[in-house]
Each structure stands twice: as structure tokens, then as C-alpha cells.
N, C-alpha and C positions, 0 to 999 in steps of 0.2 A: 432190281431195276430193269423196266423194260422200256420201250416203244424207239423215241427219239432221242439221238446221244443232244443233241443242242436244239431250239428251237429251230422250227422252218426257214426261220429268219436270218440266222447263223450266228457267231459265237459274240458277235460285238452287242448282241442282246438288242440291236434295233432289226426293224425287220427286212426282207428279202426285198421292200419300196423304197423310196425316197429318205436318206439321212437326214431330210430339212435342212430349218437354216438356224439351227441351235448354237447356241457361242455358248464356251465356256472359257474362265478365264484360267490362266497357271501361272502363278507366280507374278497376279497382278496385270499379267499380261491378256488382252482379251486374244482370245484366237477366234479367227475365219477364216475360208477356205485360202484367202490370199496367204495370211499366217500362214497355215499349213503347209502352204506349197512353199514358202521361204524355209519355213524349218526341214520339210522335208528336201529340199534341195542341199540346205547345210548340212544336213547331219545324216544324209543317205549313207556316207560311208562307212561312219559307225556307226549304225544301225543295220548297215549289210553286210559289217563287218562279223557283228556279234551273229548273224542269221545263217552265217556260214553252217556254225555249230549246229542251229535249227536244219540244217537245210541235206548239209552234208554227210557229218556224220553221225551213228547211231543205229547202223541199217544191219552190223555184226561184220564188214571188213577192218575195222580196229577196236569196238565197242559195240554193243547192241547183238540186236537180231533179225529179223526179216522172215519173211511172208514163207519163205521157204523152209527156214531152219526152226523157226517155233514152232511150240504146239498150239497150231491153229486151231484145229479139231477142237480145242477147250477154249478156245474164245470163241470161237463160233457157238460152237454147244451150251454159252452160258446164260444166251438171252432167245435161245428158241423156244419159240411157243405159242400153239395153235390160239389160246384165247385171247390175244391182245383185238383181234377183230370178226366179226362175222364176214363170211365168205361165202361167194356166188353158187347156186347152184343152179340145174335148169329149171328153166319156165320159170323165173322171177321169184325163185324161192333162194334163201339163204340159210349156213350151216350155221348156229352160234355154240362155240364151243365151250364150257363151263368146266369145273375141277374133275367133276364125273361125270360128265353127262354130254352127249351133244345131241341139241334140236333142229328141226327143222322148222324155218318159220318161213311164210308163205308169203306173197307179195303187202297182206293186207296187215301185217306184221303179226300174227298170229302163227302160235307153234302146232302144227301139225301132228308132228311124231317127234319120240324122245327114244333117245338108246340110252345106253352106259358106257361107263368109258374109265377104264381098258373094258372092254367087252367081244362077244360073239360075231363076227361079221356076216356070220347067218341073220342075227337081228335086223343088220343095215341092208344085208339084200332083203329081207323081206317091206323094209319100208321103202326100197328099189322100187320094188313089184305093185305095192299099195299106192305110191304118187305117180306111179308110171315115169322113173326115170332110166331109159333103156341105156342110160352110161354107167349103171351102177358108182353113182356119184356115194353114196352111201356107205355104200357097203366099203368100199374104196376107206373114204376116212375114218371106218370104224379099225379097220387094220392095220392100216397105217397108223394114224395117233395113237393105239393102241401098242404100235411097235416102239414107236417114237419116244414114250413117255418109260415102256421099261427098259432103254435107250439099247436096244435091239436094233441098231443102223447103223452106217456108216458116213461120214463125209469123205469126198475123193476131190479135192484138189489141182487144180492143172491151170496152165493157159487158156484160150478162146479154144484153139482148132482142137485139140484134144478133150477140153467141156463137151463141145459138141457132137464130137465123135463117139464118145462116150453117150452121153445122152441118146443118139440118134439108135444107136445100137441096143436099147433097155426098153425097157416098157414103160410108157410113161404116165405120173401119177399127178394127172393134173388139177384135180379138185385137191388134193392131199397139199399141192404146190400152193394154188391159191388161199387154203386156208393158213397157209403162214405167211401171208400179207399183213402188215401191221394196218392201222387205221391214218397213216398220216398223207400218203400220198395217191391218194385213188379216185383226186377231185377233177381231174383236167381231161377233157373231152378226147375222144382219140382224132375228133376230124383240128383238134388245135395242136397235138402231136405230128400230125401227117403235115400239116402245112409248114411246120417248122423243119422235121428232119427229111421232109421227102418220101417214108418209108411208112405206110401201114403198118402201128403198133402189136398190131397180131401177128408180126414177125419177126419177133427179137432180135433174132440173130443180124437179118439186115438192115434191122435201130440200132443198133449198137453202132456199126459205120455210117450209119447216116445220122447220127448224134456228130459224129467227129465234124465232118466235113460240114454240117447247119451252123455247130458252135464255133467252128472258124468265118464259117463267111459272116454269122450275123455279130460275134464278139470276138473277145480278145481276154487274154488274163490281165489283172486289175494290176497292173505294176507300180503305180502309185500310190495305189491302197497299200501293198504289200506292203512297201518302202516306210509308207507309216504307220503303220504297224509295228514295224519294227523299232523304230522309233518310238513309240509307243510302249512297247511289250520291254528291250532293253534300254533306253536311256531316258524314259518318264516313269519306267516301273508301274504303267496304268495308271498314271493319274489323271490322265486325259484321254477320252477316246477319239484319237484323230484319221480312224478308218471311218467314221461317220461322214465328214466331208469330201471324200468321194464315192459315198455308196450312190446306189441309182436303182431305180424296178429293174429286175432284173428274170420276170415269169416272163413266160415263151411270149406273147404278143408285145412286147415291150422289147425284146431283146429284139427282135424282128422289126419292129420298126424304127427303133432308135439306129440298128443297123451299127454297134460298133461298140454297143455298151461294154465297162468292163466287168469282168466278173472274178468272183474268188472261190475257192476249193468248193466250199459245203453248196454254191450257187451252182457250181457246175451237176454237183451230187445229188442235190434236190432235182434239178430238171431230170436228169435222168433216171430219177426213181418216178418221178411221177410218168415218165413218158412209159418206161417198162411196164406200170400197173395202170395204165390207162384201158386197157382192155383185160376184161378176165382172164384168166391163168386160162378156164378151159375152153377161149376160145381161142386161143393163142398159138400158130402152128408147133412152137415151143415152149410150152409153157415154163414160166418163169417168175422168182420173186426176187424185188432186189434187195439189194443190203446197204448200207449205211454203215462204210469203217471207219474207225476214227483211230489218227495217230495220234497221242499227245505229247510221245517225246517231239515231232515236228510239227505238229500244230498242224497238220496236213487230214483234209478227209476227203475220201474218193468213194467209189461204187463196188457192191459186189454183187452177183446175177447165179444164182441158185436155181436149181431143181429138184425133184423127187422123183425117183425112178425106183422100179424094182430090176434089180440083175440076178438071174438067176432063185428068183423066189425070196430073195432077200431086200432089203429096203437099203436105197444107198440116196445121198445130198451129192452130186455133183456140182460144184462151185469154180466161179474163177472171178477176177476181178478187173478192172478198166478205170482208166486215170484221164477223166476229160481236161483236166487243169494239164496235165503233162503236154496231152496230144493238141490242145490248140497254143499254149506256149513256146513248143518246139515250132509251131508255123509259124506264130508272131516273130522268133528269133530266127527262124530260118535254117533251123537246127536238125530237120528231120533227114536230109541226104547225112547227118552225123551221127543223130541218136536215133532215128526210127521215126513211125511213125508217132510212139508215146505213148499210146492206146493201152498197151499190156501193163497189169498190176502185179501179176504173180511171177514178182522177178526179186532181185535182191537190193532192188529203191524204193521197195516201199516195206514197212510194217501195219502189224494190227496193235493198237491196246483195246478197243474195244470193238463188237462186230451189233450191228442193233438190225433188227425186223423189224421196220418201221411201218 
């Protein structure tokens, strides 16, 4: 299984727009959003009661496990993979990468030159030399995916400030980065990125806090979505979907105008997958792909922000992870002089069960 853990849309199976004005009945009863908000007023308790268990624990301080104590390295490693899309190279040519082989195809979608794969990286310099690409964009992912596939690398794990430090200090392998872009989020303009968080896409690291601070001023997490949901998930057992009557658009121009919209996990996730690949990996000061985690024991999905570097002649994934639903929830509640800012994922509140290249 590869690409996207749940549709763009998110897990309620309607999309990232408008929930409509759909009624469904339960038990004879028609439900609308007035319903809803009667039910969810009655029965938030028990319904936030049971969500404790969702919410609380599970993480490995009396059950479970978390981000730190499992073996990430194998849920990450189990859905990478360079050919879920073709990736940028220069002058308006792209890599596509196939079982054995990667090509080069030109703007006019015709393939150029073809390698092998695992193969010779002398082959990829030499179609370096023939297309005149002086970044040895080539040669690069002939070695790389080449290492990649006879999983000769490592992933290294940390927080922001130490990802970076790390990264900063390596050689960086930014065509190699970009071709593990999946296909789903690389539609949204970077000048419609920059107007939302403030920050030129081409600068990951200060998108990353300018994600936090755009997604508090222009929304809020969905606490009433939440609340029925839960409702929902424990005391209808799904027989109704009543997170639909409070969904709303929830893409960057919408969220900006509406000026307060609410939003839920995979909404926060989505945006900032598309804002990180709104610009090519290699033009990117840091290049970077993100990730798509997904918890299922808490029904919780957040970001993770990857690279490809070489240390020391060897190939290494540096990773760390970010939680927009935490860091604009702790401002809604007023919580961050308590908890932090929220931001940080690679701690012992969150888990993986599954990690996607989308």
C-alpha cells in the first residue's frame, strides 16, 4: 500500500469543502445541524468521556508506545518509495522513476535518456554532461535510489533544532529528496502559500513557524466537530456521520477568508503538506518532503518533514515531526505558558501506526 493513508478529504470520507445540507435520519429521528448540536450538547460527556481513552492513553506511560520507543525506522521504511511520482529536475525536465529504470523526460513529456536502476552512477553523470545539468541532478538519484532500494541508509530521528542541525552539517541530496514526493500534494501555488503563512515556501524551516502562527490567527481546532465525533465513533457506533454538519472549505484561501474556520487533524496535515511541496525540493533552501503519519489507536494524524543527506559518504533520512492541531489548540485553550508551544511531534504524545509519502 502506498501514496495517501485517507483521502485529501479526511477520514469522514466527505471532502476537505463544504459537508452540505444532507439529513440523515437515526432512529426515525431526522437529524440537522440544530439536532446535532442538541445531541452534541447532551451527550458531549459521554462521548468525551469515552475519548479520554482515544486521547489519553496509549502513548507506552501505562500501555502503548510512542514516537520515541518504537521501531520507527520500520514504519517509515515501509511505504518509501521513489516511484509513487515523477520529480523535478532542471530546466523543466522530470525524473520518472520505474522498477528498474529511471528517465528523464523533458518539458514536452518525452524521455530523453534512460539509466538502470540499481545501476552505475557514472551512467547518470554522463546524461549530467549530455542535458547540461551542472547540479548533477542525475547522477545524484542514480546513487542514491540505488542505495535506497538495497536499503544501504539510514533514518536519524530527532526534534526540529537537532533535524536541522544535523541536516545543515551534511551534504545535501536534494533531487534524491524531491523524488520521494508522493503525487498528492504538489498542487498549491507557492505565491498562495506565502500569503497564508507569511514565509517563502523555499524556506522550510521558517514555514514550519509560520504555519503555527497563520493556522492560529486564521483558524481554530474543530471542537465541535470533535465532540461529534465522538459521539459518533462511541455512542452511535457510525451510524450517522455527524462531523459532516460541521465541516466547512477548509484550503488556504478559504481558511483566510473565512478568518476562524474550524479545522480537524488530517486538515491541518494536508495544508502543510501542500505548503512544504509547493516549491521543489531543489529549490528549496532546505530541501525537504513531508510525511503523512497516521495514528489509529487515537485517530490522530499529523506532519512529518524529511530529508536526504549524505554524512560521511553514506546516505542518511533525517526526520522529525510537527503537530499543527496541538500548537493551534494549546492557543485556543490558552494552554501554551503550560504545555508549550505544541509544535514538537517527536516526544512521548504522539505515536505512528502508519508513515505515507504522499
Amino acid at each position: 500500500m502506498s501514496g495517501d493513508p485517507v483521502p485529501a478529504d479526511g477520514e469522514s470520507g466527505a471532502g476537505d469543502g463544504d459537508g452540505g445540507s444532507v439529513r440523515e435520519r437515526v432512529g426515525g429521528i431526522e437529524m440537522t445541524r440544530r439536532n446535532v448540536l442538541a445531541t452534541v450538547g447532551g451527550g458531549a460527556t459521554l462521548g468525551a468521556g469515552k475519548a479520554v481513552d482515544n486521547v489519553l492513553i496509549g502513548y507506552g506511560v501505562l500501555v502503548g508506545e510512542n514516537l520515541q520507543t518504537q521501531d520507527l525506522a520500520a514504519v517509515a521504511g515501509e511505504r518509501l518509495d521513489a516511484t509513487l511520482a515523477a520529480s523535478a529536475l532542471p530546466d523543466g525536465h522530470r525524473a520518472v522513476v520505474g522498477d528498474d529504470s529511471l528517465s528523464v523526460v523533458d518539458a514536452g513529456g518525452d524521455a530523453v535518456a534512460t539509466v538502470s536502476l540499481p545501476g552505475d552512477p557514472a551512467d547518470g553523470a554522463a546524461v549530467d554532461a549530455d542535458l547540461g545539468f551542472g547540479d548533477g541532478a542525475v547522477e545524484q538519484l542514480v546513487r542514491d535510489l540505488s542505495d535506497l532500494r538495497a536499503g544501504e541508509f539510514e533514518f536519524a530521528f530527532s526534534q526540529r533544532e537537532p533535524y536541522f542541525d544535523r541536516v545543515d552539517a551534511a551534504e545535501a541530496r536534494p533531487f534524491t529528496t524531491g523524488a520521494l514526493r508522493g503525487p498528492h500534494y504538489d498542487g498549491v501555488a507557492p505565491e498562495t502559500v506565502e500569503a497564508f503563512a507569511g514565509v517563502d515556501p523555499a524556506r522550510p524551516r521558517a514555514l514550519l513557524d509560520g504555519l503555527v502562527e497563520a493556522f492560529r490567527e486564521y483558524s481554530s481546532y474543530d471542537v465541535p466537530r470533535y465532540l461529534a465525533g465522538s459521539i459518533e465513533d462511541n455512542l452511535l457506533f457510525g451510524a450517522v456521520d455527524l462531523r459532516r454538519y460541521f465541516q466547512t472549505p477548509a484550503d488556504f484561501d478559504a481558511v483566510r477568508e473565512d478568518d476562524g474556520t474550524g479545522m480537524f487533524c488530517w486538515e491541518f496535515a494536508n495544508r502543510s503538506l501542500e505548503a512544504l511541496h509547493a516549491v521543489p525540493a531543489h529549490r528549496q533552501r532546505r530541501p525537504v518532503v513531508g510525511m503523512k503519519v497516521h495514528d489509529e489507536r487515537h485517530k490522530h494524524m499529523y506532519t512529518g518533514v524529511a530529508t536526504a543527506v549524505r554524512v560521511g559518504g553514506e546516505l542518511v533520512i533525517p526526520a522529525t515531526f510537527v503537530d499543527y492541531t496541538h500548537s493551534t489548540l494549546y492557543d485556543d485553550f490558552h494552554l501554551t505558558g503550560v504545555l508549550g508551544e505544541g509544535l514538537e511531534a517527536y516526544n512521548e504524545r504522539h505515536r505512528a501506526t502508519d508513515i505515507y509519502w504522499p
